[in-house]
C-alpha positions in Angstrom: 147.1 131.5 116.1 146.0 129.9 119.7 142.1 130.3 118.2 140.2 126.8 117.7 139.3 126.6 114.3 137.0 123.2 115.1 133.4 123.7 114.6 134.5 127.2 112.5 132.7 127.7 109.5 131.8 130.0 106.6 128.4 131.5 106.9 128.2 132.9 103.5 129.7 135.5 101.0 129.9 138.7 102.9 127.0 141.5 101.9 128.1 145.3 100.6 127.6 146.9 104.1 130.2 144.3 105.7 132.7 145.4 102.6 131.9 148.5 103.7 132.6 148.2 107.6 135.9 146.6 106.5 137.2 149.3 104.4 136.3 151.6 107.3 138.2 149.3 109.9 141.4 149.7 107.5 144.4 152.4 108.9 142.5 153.4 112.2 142.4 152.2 115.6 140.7 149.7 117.0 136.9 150.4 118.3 135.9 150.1 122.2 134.7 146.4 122.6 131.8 147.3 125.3 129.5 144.5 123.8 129.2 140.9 123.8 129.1 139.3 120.8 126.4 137.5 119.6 125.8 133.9 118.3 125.0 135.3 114.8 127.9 137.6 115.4 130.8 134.6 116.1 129.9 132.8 113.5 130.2 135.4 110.6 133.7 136.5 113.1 134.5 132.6 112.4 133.8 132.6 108.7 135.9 136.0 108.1 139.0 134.7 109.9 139.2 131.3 108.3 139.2 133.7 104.5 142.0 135.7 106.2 143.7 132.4 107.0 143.4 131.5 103.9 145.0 134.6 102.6 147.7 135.0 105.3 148.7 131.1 104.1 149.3 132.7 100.5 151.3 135.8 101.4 148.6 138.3 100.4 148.8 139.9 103.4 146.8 142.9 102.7 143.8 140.7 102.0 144.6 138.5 105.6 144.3 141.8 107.3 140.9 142.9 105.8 139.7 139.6 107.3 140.6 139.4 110.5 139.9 143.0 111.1 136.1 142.3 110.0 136.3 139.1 112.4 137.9 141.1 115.5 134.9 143.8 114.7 132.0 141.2 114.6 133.4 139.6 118.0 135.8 142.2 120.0 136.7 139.3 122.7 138.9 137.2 120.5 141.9 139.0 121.3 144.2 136.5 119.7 142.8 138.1 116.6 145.2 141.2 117.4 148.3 139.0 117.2 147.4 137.6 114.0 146.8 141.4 112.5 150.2 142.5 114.0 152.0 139.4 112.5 150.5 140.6 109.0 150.9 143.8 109.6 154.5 143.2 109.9 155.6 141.1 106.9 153.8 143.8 105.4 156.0 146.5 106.3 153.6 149.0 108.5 155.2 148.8 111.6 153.1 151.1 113.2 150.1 149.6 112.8 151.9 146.3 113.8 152.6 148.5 117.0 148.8 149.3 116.9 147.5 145.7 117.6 150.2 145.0 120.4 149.3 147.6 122.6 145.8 146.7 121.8 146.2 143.4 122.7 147.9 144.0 126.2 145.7 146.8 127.3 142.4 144.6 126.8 144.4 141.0 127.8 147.0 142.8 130.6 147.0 139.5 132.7 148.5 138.0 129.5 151.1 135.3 130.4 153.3 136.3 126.8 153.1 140.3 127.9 156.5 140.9 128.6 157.9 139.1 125.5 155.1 141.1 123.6 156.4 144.0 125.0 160.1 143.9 123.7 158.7 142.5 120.5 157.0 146.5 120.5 160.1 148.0 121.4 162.2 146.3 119.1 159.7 147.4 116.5 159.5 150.7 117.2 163.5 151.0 116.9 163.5 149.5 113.3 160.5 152.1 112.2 163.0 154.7 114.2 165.8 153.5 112.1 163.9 153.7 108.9 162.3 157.3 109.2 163.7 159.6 106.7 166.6 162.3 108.1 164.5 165.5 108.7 165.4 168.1 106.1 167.8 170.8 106.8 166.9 174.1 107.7 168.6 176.9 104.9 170.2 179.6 106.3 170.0 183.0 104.3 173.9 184.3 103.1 174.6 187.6 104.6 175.4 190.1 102.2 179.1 191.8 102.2 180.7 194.3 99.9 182.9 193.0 97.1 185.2 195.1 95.5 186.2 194.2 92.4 189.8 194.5 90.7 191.4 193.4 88.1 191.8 189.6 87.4 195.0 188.2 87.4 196.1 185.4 84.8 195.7 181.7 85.7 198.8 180.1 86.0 200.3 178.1 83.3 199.8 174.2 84.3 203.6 172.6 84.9 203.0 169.0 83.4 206.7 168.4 83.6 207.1 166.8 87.3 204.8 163.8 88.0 202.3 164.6 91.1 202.9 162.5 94.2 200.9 159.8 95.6 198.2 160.5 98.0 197.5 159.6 101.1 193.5 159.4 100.4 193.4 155.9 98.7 194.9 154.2 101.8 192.3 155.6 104.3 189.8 154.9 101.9 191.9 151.2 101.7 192.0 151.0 105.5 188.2 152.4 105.9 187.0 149.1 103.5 189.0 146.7 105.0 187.7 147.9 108.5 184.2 147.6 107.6 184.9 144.0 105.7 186.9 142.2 108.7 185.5 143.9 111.5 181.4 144.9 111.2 180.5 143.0 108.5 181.9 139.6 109.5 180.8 140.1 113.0 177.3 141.0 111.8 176.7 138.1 109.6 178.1 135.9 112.3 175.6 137.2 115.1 172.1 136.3 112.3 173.9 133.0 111.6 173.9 132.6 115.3 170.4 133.4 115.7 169.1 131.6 112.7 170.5 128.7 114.0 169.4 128.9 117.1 166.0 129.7 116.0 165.6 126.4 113.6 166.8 124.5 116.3 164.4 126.1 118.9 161.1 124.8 115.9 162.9 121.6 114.8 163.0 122.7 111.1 162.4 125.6 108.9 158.7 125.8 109.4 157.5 127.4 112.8 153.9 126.7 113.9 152.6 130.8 115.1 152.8 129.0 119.0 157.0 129.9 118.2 156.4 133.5 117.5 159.4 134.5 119.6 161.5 132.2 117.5 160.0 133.0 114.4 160.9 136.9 115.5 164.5 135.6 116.3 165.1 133.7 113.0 163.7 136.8 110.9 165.7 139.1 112.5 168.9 136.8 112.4 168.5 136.7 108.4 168.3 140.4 108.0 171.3 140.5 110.4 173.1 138.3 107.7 171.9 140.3 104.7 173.2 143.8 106.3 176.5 142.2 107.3 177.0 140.5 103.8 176.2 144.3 102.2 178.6 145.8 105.0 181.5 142.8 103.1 180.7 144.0 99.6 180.5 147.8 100.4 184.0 147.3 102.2 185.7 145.0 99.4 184.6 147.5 96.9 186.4 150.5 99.0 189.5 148.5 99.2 189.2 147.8 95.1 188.3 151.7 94.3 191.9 152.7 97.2 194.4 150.1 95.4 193.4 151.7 91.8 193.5 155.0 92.9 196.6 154.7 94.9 198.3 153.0 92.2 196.9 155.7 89.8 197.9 158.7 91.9 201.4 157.8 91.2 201.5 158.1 87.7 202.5 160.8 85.3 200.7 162.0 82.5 200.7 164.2 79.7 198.5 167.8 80.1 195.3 165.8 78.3 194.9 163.0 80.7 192.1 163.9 83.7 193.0 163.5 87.5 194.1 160.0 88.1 194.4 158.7 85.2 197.6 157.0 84.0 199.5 156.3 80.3 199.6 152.6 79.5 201.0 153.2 75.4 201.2 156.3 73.5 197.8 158.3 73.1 195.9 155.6 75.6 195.5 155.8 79.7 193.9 154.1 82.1 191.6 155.8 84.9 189.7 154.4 87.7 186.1 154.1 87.2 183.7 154.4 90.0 179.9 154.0 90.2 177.7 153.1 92.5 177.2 149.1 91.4 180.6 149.1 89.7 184.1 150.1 90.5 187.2 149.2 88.1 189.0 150.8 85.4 188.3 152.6 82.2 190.8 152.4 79.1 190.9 156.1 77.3 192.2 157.0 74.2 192.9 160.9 72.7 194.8 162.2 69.9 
């Protein structure tokens, strides 16, 4: 945290109007700090960050925030406070008001010696809540009307079931497409967080970082989602090659008039089709009379 807790103590349970000031503080920026805090006023700023540590320590980070929000409120010169807050803010998931105390921090400390890592730890932030934003929707575009003129319908054309269909070419670039994103993007992905996990344990000397590592501690976080993504990238692409060999194989099967796209006979009145689903992909046995 870089604050000295010696000699920090609770002052008492906070009264209604502090509650008060808190829930204010919450989702908005920070006030001007144009005053110098009183005696009275680090003390209770003491008492609220030691319950926020306290809070952080056990993951309720909503709680650590309420805290140290009332503590950088009572005394605005702790600015170490606004690294703490961005740190919860983070594991959190509000980004933006992780990006909130940042800036904070290095427009009221700009002679701070961490400012430049502080800075790329901003910009990498604001690319992951870039990443994350929702597509914006798309605009509808109006049909324009046209004249039909209507004659007469002719008759649909009698299905010929006698000739078996040929095999199609769509199963091996969905094949290809898998095994691409399996050997090439997933493999390399989870690689690269490996990498930086490792190098981030080795930088603390275990898997517990004291907050002086924060640049570490960023590293090994962002290594492990690294690995998670590339492991998802492996599944997604050993499913597509699963879901091209059935279809392929499928596709170059005949059938009888009743069976459905794809499928193929196995024994009289039973096929086999390829089954497909977003957590599952295999095959389904069907029977018909």
């Amino acid at each position: 945290m870089g604050l000295p807790l010696r000699g920090w103590v609770v002052t008492g349970i906070l009264s209604l109007s502090s509650a008060g000031a808190m829930a204010a503080d919450a989702k908005v920026s920070f006030p001007p700090c144009t005053t110098a805090p009183t005696e009275s006023d680090r003390k209770a700023a003491q008492g609220a960050f030691a319950a926020g540590q306290g809070s952080f320590n056990e993951a309720d980070y909503a709680t650590a925030i309420t805290y140290w929000r009332d503590a950088y409120r009572r005394d605005c010169t702790a600015h170490a406070l606004l690294l703490n807050l961005a740190r919860a803010y983070e594991l959190k998931g509000d980004r933006a008001e992780a990006i909130a105390s940042l800036e904070t921090y290095l427009q009221r400390k700009p002679d701070a010696p961490d400012a430049d890592q502080i800075k790329r730890r901003i910009e990498n932030l604001k690319a992951q809540q870039a990443s994350s934003a929702p597509p914006p929707a798309p605009t509808a575009i109006a049909p324009v009307p046209t004249s039909t003129v209507v004659g007469p319908t002719p008759p649909p054309p009698t299905p010929d079931n006698t000739h078996p269909h040929g095999r199609s070419a769509l199963p091996l670039v969905i094949l290809g497409a898998g095994g691409a994103i399996a050997a090439v993007i997933g493999v390399v992905m989870f690689a690269g967080g490996s990498s930086k996990v490792s190098d981030a344990e080795a930088a603390c000397g275990s898997r517990q970082c004291d907050p002086s590592h924060q640049a570490d501690i960023d590293k090994g976080n962002e290594g492990r989602s690294q690995e998670t993504t590339g492991g998802i990238l492996v599944g997604v692409g050993a499913a597509a090659i699963g879901v091209g060999v059935i279809w392929y194989l499928a596709s170059g099967s005949s059938g009888s008039s009743a069976q459905a796209p794809g499928a193929f006979a196995i024994a009289k009145n039973t096929s086999i089709r390829p089954a497909v689903s977003p957590s599952f992909a295999g095959l389904s046995l069907a029977a018909h009379f």
